[in-house]
C-alpha positions as CSV (number, residue, x, y, z in Angstrom):
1,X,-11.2,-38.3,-5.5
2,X,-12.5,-34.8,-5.1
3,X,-10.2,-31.8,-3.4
4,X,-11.8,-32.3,0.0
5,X,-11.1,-35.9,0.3
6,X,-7.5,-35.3,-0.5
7,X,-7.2,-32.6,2.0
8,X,-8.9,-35.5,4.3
9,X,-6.3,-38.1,3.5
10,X,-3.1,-35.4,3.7
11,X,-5.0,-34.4,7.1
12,X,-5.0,-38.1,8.3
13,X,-1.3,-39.0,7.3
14,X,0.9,-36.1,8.7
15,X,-1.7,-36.8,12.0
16,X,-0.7,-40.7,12.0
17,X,3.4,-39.2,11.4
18,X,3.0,-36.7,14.3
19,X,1.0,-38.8,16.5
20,X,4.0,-40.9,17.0
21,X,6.3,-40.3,20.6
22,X,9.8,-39.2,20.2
23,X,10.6,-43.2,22.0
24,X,9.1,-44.5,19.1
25,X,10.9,-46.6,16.2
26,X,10.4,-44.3,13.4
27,X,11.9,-46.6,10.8
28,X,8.8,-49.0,11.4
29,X,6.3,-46.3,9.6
30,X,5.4,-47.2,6.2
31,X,3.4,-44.4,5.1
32,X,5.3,-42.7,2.2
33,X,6.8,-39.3,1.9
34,X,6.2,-37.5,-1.2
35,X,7.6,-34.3,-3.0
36,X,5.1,-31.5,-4.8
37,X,4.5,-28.3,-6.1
38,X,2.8,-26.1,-3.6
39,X,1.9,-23.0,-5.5
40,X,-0.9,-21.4,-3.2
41,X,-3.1,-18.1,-4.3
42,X,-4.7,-15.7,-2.0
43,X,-8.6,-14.3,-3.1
44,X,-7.3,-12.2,-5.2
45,X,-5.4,-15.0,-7.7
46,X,-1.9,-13.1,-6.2
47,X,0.3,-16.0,-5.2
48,X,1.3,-16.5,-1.8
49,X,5.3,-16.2,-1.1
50,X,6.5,-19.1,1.1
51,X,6.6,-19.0,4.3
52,X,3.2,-17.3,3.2
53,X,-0.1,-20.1,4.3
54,X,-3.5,-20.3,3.7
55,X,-5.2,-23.4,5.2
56,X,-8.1,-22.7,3.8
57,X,-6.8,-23.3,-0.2
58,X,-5.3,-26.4,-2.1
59,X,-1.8,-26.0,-4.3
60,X,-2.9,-24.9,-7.8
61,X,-1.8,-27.1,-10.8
62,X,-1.9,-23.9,-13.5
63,X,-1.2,-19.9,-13.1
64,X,-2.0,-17.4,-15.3
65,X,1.1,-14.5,-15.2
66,X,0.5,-11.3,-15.9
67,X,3.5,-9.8,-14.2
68,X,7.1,-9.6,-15.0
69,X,8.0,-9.8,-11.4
70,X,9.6,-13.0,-10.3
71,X,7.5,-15.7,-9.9
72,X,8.2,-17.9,-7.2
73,X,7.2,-21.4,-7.1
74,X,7.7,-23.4,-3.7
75,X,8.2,-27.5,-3.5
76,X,7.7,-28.9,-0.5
77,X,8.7,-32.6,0.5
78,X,6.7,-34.3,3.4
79,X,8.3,-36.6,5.4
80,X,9.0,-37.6,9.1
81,X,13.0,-37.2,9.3
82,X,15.6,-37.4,6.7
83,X,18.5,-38.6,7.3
84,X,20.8,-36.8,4.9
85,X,20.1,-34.5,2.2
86,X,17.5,-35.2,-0.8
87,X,17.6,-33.7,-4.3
88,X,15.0,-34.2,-6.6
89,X,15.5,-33.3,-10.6
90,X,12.8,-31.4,-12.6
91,X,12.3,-30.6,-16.1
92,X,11.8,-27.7,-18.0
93,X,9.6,-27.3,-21.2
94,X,8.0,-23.9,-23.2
95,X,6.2,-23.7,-25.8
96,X,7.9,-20.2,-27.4
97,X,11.3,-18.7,-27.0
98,X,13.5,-19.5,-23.6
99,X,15.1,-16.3,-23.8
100,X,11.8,-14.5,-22.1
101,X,12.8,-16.2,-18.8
102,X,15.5,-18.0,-17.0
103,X,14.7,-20.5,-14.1
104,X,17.2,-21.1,-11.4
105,X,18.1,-23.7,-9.2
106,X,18.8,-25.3,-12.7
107,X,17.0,-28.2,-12.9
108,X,17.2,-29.4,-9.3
109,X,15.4,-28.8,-6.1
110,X,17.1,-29.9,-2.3
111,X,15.6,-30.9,1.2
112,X,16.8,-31.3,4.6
113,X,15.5,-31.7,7.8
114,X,14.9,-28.1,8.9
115,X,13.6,-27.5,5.7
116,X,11.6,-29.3,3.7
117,X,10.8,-26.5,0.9
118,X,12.7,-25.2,-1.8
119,X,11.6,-22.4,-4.1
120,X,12.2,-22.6,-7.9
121,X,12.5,-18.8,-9.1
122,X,11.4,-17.8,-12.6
123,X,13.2,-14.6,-14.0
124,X,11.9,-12.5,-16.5
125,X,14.3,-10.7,-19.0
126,X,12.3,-9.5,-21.2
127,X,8.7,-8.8,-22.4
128,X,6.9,-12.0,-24.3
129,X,4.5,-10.7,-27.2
130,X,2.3,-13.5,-27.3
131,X,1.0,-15.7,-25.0
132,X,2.7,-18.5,-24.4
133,X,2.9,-21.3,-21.5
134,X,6.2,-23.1,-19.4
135,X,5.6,-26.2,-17.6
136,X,8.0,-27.9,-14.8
137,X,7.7,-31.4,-14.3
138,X,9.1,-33.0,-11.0
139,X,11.1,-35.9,-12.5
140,X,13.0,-38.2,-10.3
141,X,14.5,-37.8,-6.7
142,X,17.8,-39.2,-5.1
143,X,15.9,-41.2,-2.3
144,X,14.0,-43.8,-3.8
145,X,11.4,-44.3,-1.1
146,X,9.7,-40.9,-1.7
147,X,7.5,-40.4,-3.9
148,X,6.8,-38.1,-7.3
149,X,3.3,-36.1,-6.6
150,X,1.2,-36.6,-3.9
151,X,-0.3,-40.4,-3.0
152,X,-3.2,-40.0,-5.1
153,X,-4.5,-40.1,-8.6
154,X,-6.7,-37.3,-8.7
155,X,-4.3,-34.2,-7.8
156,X,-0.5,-35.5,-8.1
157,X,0.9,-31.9,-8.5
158,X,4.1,-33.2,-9.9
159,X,3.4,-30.4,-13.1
160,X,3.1,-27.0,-12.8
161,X,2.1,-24.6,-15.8
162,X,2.8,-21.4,-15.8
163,X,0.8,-19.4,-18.4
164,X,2.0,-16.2,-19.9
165,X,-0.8,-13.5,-20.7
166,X,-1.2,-10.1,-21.5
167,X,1.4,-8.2,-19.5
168,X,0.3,-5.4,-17.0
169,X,2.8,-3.4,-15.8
170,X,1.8,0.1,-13.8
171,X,3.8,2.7,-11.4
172,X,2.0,4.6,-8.7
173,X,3.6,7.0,-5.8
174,X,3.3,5.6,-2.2
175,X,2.8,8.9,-1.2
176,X,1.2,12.7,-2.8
177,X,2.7,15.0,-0.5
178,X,6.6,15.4,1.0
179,X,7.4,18.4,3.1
180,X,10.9,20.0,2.9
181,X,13.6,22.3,5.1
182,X,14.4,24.4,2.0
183,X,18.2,24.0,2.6
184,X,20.5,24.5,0.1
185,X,21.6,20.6,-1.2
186,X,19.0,19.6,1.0
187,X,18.3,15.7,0.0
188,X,14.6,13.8,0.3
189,X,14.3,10.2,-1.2
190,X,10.9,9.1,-2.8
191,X,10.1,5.9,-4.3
192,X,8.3,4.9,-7.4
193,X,6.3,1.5,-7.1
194,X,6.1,-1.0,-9.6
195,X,3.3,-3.7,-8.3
196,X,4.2,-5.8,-11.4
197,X,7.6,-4.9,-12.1
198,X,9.5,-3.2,-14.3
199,X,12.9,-3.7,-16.8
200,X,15.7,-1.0,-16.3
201,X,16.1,-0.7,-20.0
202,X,12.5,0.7,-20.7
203,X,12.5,3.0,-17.3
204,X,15.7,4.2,-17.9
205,X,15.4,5.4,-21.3
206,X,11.9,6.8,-20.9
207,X,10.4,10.3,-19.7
208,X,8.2,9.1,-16.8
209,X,8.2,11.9,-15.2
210,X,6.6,15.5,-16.2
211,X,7.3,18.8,-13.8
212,X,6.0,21.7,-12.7
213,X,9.2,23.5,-11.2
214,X,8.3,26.1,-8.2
215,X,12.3,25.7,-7.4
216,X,15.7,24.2,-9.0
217,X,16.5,20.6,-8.2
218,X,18.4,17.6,-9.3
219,X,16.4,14.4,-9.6
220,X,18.7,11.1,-9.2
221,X,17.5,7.4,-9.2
222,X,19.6,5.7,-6.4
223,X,18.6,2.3,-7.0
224,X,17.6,0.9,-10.6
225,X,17.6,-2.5,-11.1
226,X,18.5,-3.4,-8.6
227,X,15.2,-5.0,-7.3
228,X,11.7,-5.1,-9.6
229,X,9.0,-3.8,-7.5
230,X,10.5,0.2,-6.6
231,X,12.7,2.6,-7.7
232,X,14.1,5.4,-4.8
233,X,14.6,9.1,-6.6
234,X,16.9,11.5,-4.6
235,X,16.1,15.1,-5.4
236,X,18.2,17.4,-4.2
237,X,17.7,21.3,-3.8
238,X,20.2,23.5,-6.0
239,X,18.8,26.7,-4.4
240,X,17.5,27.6,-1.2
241,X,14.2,28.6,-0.9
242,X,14.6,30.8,2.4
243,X,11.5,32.9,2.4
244,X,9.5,32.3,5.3
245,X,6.8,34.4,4.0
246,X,6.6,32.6,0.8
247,X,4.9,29.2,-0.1
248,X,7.4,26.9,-2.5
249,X,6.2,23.8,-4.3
250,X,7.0,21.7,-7.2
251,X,4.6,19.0,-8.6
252,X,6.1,15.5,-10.3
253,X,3.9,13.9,-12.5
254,X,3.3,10.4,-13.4
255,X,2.7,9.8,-17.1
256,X,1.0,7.1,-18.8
257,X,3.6,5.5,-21.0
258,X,3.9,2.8,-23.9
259,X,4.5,-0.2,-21.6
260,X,3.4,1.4,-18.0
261,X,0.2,3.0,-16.6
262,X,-0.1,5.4,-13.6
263,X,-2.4,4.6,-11.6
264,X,-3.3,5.5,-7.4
265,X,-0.8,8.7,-6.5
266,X,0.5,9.7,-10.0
267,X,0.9,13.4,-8.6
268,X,4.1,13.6,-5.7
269,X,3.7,17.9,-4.0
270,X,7.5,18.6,-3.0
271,X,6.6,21.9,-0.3
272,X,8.3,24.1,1.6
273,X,5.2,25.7,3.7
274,X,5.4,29.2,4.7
275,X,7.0,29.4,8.4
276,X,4.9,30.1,11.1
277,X,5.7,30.9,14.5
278,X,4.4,28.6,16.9
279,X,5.4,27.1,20.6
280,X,5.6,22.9,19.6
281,X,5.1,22.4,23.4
282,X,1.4,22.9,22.7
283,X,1.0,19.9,20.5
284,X,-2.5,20.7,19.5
285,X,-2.7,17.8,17.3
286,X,-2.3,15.2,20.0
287,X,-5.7,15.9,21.1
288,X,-7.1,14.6,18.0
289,X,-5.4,11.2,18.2
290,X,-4.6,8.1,20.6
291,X,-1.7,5.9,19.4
292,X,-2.9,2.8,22.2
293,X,-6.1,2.3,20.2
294,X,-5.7,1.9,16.6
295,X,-9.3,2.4,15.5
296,X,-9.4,6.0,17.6
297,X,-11.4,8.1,15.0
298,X,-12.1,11.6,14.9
299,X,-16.3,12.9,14.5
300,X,-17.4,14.9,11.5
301,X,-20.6,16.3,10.5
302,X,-21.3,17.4,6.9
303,X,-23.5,19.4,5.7
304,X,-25.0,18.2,2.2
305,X,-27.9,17.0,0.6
306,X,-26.9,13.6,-0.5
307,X,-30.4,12.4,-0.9
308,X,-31.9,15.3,-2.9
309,X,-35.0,15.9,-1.7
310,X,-34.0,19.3,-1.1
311,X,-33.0,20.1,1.8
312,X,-29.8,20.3,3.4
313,X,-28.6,18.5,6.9
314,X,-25.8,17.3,9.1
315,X,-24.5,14.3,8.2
316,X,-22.5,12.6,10.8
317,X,-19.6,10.4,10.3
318,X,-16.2,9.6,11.3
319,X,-12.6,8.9,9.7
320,X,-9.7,7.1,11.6
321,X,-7.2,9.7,13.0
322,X,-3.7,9.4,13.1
323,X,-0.8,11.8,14.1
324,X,1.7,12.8,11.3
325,X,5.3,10.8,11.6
326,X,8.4,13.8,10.6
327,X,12.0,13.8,10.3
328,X,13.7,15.4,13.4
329,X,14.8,18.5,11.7
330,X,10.7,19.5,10.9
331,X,10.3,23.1,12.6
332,X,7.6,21.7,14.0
333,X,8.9,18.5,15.5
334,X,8.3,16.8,19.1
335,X,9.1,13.7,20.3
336,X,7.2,11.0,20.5
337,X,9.2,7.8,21.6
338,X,13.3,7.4,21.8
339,X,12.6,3.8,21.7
340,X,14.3,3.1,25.2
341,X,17.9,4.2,23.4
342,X,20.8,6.8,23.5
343,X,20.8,6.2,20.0
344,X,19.0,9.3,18.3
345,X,18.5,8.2,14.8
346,X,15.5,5.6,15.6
347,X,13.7,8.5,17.5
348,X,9.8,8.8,16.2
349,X,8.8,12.5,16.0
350,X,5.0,13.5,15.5
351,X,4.1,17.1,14.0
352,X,2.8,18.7,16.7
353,X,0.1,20.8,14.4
354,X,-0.7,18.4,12.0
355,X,-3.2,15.1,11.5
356,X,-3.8,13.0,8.7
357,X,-6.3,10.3,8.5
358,X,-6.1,6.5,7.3
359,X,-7.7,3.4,7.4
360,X,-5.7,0.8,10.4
361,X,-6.2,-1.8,7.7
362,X,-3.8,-2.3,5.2
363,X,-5.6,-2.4,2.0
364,X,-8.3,-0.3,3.2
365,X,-9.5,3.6,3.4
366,X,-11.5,5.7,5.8
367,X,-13.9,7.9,4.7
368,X,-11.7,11.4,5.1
369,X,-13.6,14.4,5.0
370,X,-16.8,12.4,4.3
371,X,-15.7,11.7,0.5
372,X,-17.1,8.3,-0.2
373,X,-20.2,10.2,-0.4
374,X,-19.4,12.0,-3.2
375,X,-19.3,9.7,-5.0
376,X,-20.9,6.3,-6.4
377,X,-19.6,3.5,-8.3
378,X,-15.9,4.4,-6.7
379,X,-13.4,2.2,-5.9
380,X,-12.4,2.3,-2.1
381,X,-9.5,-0.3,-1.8
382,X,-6.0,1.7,-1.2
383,X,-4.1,0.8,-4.0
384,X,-6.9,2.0,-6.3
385,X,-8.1,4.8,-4.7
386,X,-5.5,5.9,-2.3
387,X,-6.7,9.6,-1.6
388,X,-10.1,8.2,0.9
389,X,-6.8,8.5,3.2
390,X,-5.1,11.8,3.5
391,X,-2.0,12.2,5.4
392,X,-1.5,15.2,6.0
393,X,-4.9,15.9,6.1
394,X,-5.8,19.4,8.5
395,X,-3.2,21.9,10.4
396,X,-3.9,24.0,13.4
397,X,-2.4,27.5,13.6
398,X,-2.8,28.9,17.4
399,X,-3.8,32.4,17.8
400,X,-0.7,33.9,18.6
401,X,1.0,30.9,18.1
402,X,0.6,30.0,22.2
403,X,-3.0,29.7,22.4
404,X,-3.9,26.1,23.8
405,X,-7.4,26.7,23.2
406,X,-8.3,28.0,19.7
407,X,-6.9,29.4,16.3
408,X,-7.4,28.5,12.8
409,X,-7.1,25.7,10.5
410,X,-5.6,24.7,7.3
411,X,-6.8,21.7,4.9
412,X,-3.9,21.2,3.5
413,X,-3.8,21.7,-0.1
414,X,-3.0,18.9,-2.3
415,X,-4.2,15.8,-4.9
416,X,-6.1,13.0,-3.9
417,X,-6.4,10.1,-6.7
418,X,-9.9,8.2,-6.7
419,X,-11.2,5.8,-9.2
420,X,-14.1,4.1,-10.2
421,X,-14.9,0.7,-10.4
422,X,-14.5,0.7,-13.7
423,X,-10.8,1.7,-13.7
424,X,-11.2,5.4,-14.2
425,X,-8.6,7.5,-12.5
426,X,-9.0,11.2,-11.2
427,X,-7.3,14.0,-9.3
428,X,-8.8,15.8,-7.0
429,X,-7.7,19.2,-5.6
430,X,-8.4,20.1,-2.4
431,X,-8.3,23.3,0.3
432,X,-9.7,24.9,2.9
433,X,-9.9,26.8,6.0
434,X,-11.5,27.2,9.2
435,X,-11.3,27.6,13.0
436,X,-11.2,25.5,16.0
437,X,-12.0,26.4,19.3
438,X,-12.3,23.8,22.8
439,X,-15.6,24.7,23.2
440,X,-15.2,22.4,26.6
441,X,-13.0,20.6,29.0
442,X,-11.2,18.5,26.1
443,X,-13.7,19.0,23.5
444,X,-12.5,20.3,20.6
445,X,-14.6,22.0,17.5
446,X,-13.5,22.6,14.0
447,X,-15.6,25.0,11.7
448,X,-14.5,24.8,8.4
449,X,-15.1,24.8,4.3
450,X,-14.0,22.2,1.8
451,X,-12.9,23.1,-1.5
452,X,-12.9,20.0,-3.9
453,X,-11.9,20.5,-7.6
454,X,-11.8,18.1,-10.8
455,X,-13.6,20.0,-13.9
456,X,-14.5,16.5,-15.6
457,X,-16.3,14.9,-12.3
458,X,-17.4,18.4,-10.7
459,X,-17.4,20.9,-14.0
460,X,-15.1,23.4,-11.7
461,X,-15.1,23.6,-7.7
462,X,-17.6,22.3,-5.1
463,X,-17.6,23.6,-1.5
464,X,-18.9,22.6,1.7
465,X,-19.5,23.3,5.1
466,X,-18.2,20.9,8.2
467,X,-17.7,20.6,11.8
468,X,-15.0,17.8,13.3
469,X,-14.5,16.5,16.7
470,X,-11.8,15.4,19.1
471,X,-14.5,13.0,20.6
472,X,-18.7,11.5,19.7
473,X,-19.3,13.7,23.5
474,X,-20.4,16.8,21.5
475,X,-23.6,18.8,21.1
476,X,-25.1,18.1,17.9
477,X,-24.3,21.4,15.8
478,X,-26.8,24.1,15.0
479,X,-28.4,24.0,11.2
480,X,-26.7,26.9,9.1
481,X,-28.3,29.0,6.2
482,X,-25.3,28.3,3.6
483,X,-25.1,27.6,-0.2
484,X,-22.1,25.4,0.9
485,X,-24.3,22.5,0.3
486,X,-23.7,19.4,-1.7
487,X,-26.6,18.2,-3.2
488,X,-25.7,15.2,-5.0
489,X,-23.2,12.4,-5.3
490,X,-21.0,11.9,-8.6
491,X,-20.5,8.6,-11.1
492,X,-16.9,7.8,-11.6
C-alpha cells in the first residue's frame, strides 16, 4: 500500500467515526483505534512542534538530528471516546552511549479524551562525537482494543529512529543596532540566538564576544541555561555619556568559535546619537508609512548601471516601509496606541524621525536601498542574510527643527550581514546623506548618496545616487551627470 492510499484509508475511517450522530450507540463501532508516532517535517526537514499541522505531509518513520535542541516527538492515539485514561509503554534502544541524551516521560506515554497526544521529549546533555542512532518502539498499551501502529502493513509507525549526525550549532544577533539614553546605570537587554542550541558549560567558559569600547559598561547574561534557543545580556552604562554634541558607540562582536559559528547579525552598534533639537509633533516619518496596510512600500529610484552597457539610468523599485517601534523615554518618542488602557507600560511609541524597512513576511526581506542588485548569487532569506531589511534604516532632520516641509537626511550608519548561497558571510558598512523636500501636496522627495563598504566584495567604498518616495504619484526624476554610478553587480 503506497502513502496515498494510506492517507485514503485514515481519510475514510475518522470520516465513518465522525459521521456518526451524538444519539448514536457508539459502542456498536467496530473500527479500531490505534496509537502512533506522528513526527511531521515542514519543507525545510525542521520538525513541526505539536499543535503544529501540515495536511499536506505523512508522519516520518526516521530523522536525521543535527541539533542539540530538544527534540520533540508527538504520539497521537485515534479513537472515538475513551472512557478512562490510556497508557501505552514504549521502549528505548541506542546504539552508543545513553549519557548523550535522556528521554522523559520514562518509558510511557498517556491519553484522554481532550487529548489524545502526548509528546516524548529527548534531552541532550552533551555533544555525541560520532554518529550514532536511538530508536523508540511503541510496545504495548493498557486498553487492549487499540491497536500498536496504524491498521496497515505498509507504514505502522510504531518505530521511530532518530539519527544523530554532525552537529551544527550557530549564534546570530536578532538585531545590529540598539539606541541608548546615555544615563548613568542605564540598562538595555539584548539577546543572543542559538537556532540549534547551545550547552551552558561551553558558552559560559568561552569568549564569544569581542569589543570595540566607545564607553564603560558592564555586560551581564540574565538568563543562561535556562532555556536552549537564546541567551538575554544586560549591559549596563558605568558612565554617562552626556554630550549632546558628541556621537557615542560601542560595537559587540560575534566570533566564530570551536563549537559555534556566527552567522546573520554577528555585529550588535550600542549608540547614543548626537541630540538634536526637534518638535516630535511633526512626526515626519509617519508620512512614509501606513500601519492598516502591511505591504505599504515606499518608491526608490537608483541610479546605476547594472546591465553594463555603459550608460547609467534610474532604476525604479520599492522596499516595504515601516515606522520604527521605541521605548517611551526616546527623545524622540510619540505615541502611537495606549492599547485602550490606563496602564502605561503596554503603550507603543513610534520614532517620529525615523523609518526602517522589512519584508511583512517572516522569513523574508525587501529589497532596502535597492541592494539585491548588488549582488548575484546572494542569499535573500532572513535568517541568512538579515541586512536586505534595515531597521533603522533613514532619519529626517527638519530645518530648524520645525519645518514640516523639508530638511535633511541621515542613512543611518551601521552593519548589514549578507551572504551568498554558498554560505559566505559579509559585513557591510553603510552611510549617507541627503535632503528631502514635499515637493507637493503629500509628496515627499528624498535626494541622497549611499555609501556601501566591504574591501573583500567592493575593494573599499562604492557610492551612489538615489531618489525615494512617500508614494508611486511622482514625476519620474531628471537624469543627473554623476560618477555616483554603479556599474556592475558583485558574486558572493
Amino acid at each position: 500500500m503506497n502513502h496515498t492510499k494510506i492517507i485514503i484509508a485514515l481519510t475514510i475511517i475518522v470520516g465513518l467515526i465522525f459521521a456518526c450522530s451524538e444519539t448514536e450507540d457508539n459502542s456498536a463501532l467496530t473500527i479500531p483505534s490505534f496509537v502512533r508516532f506522528n513526527f511531521l517535517t515542514n519543507s525545510n526537514n525542521e520538525p513541526l512542534v505539536y499543535p503544529e499541522v501540515n495536511s499536506g505531509v505523512i508522519p516520518i518513520t526516521t530523522f536525521k538530528n543535527s541539533s542539540i535542541n530538544t527534540l520533540k516527538i508527538p504520539v497521537t492515539l485515534t479513537s472515538y471516546t475513551l472512557k478512562e485514561t490510556v497508557t501505552v509503554d514504549y521502549s528505548v534502544s541506542s546504539s552508543e552511549d545513553n549519557n548523550v541524551f535522556n528521554i522523559k516521560p520514562t518509558n510511557q506515554v498517556s491519553f484522554q479524551n481532550n487529548q489524545l497526544t502526548d509528546t516524548i521529549y529527548v534531552d541532550f546533555n552533551e555533544r555525541w562525537t560520532t554518529e550514532q542512532n536511538i530508536v523508540l518502539n511503541l510496545k504495548s498499551v493498557s486498553d487492549a482494543s487499540i491497536n500498536i501502529g496504524n491498521i496497515n502493513s505498509e507504514a505502522p509507525n510504531d518505530t521511530f529512529t532518530i539519527n544523530l549526525g554532525t552537529i551544527e550549532t550557530s549564534y546570530t544577533f536578532p538585531e545590529n543596532r540598539i539606541e541608548i539614553t546615555g544615563e548613568m546605570g542605564e540598562e538595555i537587554d539584548f539577546d543572543v540566538n542559538f537556532p540549534n542550541g547551545y550547552f551552558s558549560s561551553e558558552i559560559e567558559n568561552e569568549n564569544i564576544f569581542n569589543f570595540l569600547k566607545g564607553f564603560d559598561y558592564t555586560l551581564t547574561p540574565l538568563n543562561l541555561g535556562e532555556n536552549k534557543t537564546s541567551i538575554t545580556y544586560r549591559l549596563t552604562l558605568n558612565e554617562a555619556i552626556n554630550n549632546d554634541d558628541v556621537l557615542y558607540q560601542t560595537i559587540i562582536t560575534l566570533n566564530d568559535t570551536e563549537n559555534y559559528n556566527a552567522t546573520g547579525n554577528k555585529n550588535l552598534q550600542i549608540v547614543k546619537p548626537i541630540k538634536t533639537s526637534r518638535d516630535n509633533a511633526i512626526n515626519i516619518a509617519s508620512n512614509f508609512y501606513d500601519l492598516s496596510n502591511s505591504f505599504h512600500r515606499t518608491y526608490v529610484e537608483h541610479w546605476n548601471d547594472f546591465n553594463e552597457d555603459g550608460i547609467c539610468a534610474w532604476q525604479s523599485t520599492f522596499a516595504f516601509t515601516y515606522p520604527v517601534v521605541v521605548d517611551a523615554t526616546n527623545p524622540n518618542a510619540v505615541l502611537y496606541d495606549d492599547m485602550g488602557t490606563v496602564d502605561t507600560s503596554d503603550d507603543i511609541y513610534h520614532h517620529a524621525f525615523q523609518i526602517g524597512f522589512d519584508s511583512p513576511i517572516a522569513t523574508t526581506t525587501t529589497n532596502s536601498f535597492n541592494l539585491k542588485r548588488y549582488f548575484t548569487n546572494s542569499a535573500t532569506d532572513r535568517a541568512s542574510s538579515p541586512g536586505f531589511n534595515i531597521t533603522p534604516a533613514i532619519e529626517f532632520f527638519p530645518e530648524n527643527g520645525t519645518s514640516t516641509t523639508n530638511g535633511t537626511i541621515l542613512v543611518i550608519p551601521q552593519f548589514l550581514s549578507i551572504s551568498g548561497k554558498n554560505g559566505n558571510s559579509y559585513a557591510f558598512a553603510i552611510s549617507g546623506e541627503g535632503t528631502y523636500q514635499e515637493i507637493s501636496n503629500g509628496i515627499f522627495e528624498l535626494k541622497f548618496k549611499l555609501n556601501i563598504t566591504n574591501d573583500e566584495v567592493f575593494g573599499g567604498t562604492i557610492t551612489s545616487e538615489y531618489r525615494l518616495y512617500n508614494t508611486s504619484n511622482y514625476t519620474d526624476p531628471e537624469n543627473i551627470t554623476t560618477t555616483n554610478c554603479v556599474t556592475k553587480s558583485y558574486t558572493l
